[in-house]
Rosetta silent file (secondary structure, phi, psi, omega in degrees, C-alpha in Angstrom):
SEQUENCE: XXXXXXXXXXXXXXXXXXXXXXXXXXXXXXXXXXXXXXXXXXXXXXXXXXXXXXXXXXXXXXXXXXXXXXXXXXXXXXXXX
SCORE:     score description
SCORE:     0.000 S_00000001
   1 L     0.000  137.168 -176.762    0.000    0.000    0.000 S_00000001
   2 L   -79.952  160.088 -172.398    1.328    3.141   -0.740 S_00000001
   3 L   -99.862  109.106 -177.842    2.286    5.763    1.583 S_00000001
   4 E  -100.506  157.672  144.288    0.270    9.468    1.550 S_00000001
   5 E   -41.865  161.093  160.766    0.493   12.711    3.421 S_00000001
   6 E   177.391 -168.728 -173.538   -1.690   13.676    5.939 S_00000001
   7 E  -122.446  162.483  153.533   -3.445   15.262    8.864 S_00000001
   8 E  -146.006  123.799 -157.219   -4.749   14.273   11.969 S_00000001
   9 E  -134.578  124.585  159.887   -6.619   16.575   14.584 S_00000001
  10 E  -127.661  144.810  172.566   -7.552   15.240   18.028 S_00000001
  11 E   -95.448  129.663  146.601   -9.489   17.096   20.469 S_00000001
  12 E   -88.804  120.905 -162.022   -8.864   15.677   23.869 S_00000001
  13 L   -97.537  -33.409 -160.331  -12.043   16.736   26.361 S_00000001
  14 L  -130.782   88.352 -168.964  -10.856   14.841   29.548 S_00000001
  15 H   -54.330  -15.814 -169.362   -7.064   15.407   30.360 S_00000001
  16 H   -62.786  -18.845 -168.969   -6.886   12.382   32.966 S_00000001
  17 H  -103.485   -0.317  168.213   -6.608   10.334   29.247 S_00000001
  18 H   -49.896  -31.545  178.473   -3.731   12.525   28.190 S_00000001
  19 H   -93.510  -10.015  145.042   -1.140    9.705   28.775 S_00000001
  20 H   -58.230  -41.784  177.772   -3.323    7.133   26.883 S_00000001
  21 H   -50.734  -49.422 -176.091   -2.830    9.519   24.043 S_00000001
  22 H   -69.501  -46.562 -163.473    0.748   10.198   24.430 S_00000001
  23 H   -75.700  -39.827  179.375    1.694    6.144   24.698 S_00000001
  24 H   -60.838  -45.791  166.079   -0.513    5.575   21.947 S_00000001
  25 H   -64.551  -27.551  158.532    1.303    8.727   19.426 S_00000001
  26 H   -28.867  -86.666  157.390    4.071    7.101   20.814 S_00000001
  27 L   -22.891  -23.516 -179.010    3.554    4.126   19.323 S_00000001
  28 L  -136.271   33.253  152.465    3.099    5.228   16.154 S_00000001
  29 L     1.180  -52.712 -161.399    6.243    7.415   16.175 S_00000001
  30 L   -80.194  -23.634  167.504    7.349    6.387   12.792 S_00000001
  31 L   -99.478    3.104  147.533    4.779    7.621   11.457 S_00000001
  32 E   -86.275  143.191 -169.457    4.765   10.733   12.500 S_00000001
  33 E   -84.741  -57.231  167.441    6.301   13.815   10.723 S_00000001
  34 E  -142.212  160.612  177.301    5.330   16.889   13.196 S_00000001
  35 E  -131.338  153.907 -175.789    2.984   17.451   15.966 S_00000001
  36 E  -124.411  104.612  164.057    1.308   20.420   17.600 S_00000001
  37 E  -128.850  106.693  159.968   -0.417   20.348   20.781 S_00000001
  38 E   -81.685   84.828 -174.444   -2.053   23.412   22.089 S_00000001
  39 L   -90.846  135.813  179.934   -4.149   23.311   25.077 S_00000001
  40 L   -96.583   87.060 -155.812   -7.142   25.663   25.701 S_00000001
  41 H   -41.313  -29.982 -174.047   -7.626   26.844   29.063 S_00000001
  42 H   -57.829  -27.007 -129.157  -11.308   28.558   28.101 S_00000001
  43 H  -136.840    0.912 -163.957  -12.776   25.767   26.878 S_00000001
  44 L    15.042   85.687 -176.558  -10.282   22.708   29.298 S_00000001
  45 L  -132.764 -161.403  176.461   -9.526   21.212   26.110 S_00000001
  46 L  -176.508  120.207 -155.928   -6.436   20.201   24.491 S_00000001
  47 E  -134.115  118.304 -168.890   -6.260   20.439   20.787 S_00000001
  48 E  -124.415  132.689  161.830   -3.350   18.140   19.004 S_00000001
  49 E  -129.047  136.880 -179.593   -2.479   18.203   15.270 S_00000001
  50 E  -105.883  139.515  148.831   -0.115   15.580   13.471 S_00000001
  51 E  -100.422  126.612  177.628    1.189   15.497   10.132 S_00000001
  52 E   -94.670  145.799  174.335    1.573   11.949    9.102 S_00000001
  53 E  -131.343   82.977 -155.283    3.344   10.360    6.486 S_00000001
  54 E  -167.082  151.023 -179.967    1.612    6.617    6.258 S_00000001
  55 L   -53.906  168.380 -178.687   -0.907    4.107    4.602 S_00000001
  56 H   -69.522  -14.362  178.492   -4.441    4.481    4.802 S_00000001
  57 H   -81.368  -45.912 -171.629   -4.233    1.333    7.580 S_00000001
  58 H   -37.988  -66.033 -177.177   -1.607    2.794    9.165 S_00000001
  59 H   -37.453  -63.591 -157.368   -3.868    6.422    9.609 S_00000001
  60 H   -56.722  -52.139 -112.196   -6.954    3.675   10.286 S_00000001
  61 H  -130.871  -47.771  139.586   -5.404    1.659   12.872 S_00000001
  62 H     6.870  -85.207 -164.515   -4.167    5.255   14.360 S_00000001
  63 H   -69.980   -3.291 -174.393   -7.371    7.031   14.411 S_00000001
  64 H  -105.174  -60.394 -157.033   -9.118    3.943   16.151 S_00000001
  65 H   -50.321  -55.564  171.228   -7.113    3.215   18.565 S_00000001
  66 L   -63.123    7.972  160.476   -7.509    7.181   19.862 S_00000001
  67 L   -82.316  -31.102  175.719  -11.188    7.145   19.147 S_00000001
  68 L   -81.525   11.362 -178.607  -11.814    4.359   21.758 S_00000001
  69 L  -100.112  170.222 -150.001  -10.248    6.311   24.838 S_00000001
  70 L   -98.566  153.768  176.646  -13.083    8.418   26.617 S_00000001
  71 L    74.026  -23.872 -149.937  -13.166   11.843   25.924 S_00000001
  72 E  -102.741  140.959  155.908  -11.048   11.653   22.864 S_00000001
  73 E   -97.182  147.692  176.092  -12.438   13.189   18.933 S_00000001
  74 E  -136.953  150.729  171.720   -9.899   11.980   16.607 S_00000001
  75 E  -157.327  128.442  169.814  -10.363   13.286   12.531 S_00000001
  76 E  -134.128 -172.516  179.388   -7.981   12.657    9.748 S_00000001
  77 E  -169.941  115.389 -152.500   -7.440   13.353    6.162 S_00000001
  78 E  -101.922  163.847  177.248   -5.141   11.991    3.552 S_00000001
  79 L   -67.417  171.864 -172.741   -3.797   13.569    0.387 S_00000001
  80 L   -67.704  -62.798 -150.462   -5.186   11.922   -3.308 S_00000001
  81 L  -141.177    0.000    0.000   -1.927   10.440   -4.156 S_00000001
């Protein structure tokens, strides 16, 4: 499978799950290029964006894992080609 750019933006709602997050981006290290994390005291949020460079399973297998921790939105979106 070929490998695309991409994005990935998670909102984290519930900070107590911040280190399920982290061990999980961990995890998938390799496939990340850069990360952002900004947290937003108004709103006691935490707003993280990755650029990825990885198959669509890769992204998939990603975006699941963070979607099943509590609290967490996960959204990504890969380039055409």
């Amino acid at each position: 499978m070929e490998k695309r750019l991409g994005v990935v933006a998670i909102i984290l709602e519930d900070k107590e799950f911040a280190d399920q997050v982290n061990d999980i981006l961990h995890a998938y290290s390799q496939i990340i290029v850069g990360r952002m994390g900004l947290p937003y005291k108004e709103r006691s949020v935490a707003v993280i964006s990755l650029i990825v460079d990885a198959t669509g399973d890769e992204v998939s297998a990603l975006t699941g894992k963070l979607g099943r921790i509590d609290g967490v939105t996960v959204k990504s979106a890969l380039a055409k080609g």
